[in-house]
C-alpha positions in Angstrom: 102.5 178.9 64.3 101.1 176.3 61.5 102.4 173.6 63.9 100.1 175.0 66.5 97.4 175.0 64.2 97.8 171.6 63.0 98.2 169.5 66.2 95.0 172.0 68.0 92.9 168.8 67.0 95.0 166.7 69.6 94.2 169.5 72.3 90.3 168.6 71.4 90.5 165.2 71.3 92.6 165.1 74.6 90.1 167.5 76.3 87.0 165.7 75.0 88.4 162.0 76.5 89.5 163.2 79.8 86.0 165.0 80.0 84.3 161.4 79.1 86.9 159.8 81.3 85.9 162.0 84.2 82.1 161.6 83.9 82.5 158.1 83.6 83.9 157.7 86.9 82.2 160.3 88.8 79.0 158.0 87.7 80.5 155.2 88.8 81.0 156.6 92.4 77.2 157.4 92.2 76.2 154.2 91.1 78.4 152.6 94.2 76.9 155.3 96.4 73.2 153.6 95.7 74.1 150.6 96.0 75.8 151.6 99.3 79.2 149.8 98.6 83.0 151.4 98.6 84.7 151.7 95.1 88.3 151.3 95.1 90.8 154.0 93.8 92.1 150.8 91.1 88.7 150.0 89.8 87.9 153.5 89.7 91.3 154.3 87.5 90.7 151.4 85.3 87.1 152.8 84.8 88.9 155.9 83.7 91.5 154.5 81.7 88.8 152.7 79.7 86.7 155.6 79.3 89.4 158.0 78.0 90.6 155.1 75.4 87.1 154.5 74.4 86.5 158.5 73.9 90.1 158.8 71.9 88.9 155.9 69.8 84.7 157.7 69.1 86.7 160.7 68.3 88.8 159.4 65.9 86.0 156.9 64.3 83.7 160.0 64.2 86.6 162.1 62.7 86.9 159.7 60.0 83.4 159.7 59.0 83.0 162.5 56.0 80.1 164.8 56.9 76.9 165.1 54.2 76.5 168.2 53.4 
């Protein structure tokens, strides 16, 4: 059960970046929409790929940082 406890920061972290990741692309499907021009499933995974390795790296950096109190 402590094993569970320690690693439920990973289940965060991995919730929080796929919830980035998704946002990210679902604006970039807007932003295509305006523009009124098609976006491609592989631009719109490597939008998503980027996002969720740019969320896992903020949530680390942040988790780094001490808090004040």
């Amino acid at each position: 059960m402590r094993i569970l406890y320690e690693l439920s920061w990973l289940w965060e972290t991995l919730v929080i970046a796929l919830a980035v990741a998704a946002v990210c692309v679902v604006c970039a499907m807007l932003i295509c929409k305006a523009v009124k021009k098609n976006l491609s499933k592989k631009t719109a995974a490597v939008i998503g790929a980027a996002a969720f390795a740019g969320a896992v790296l903020a949530v680390v950096v942040i988790a780094r940082t001490p808090m004040p109190l």
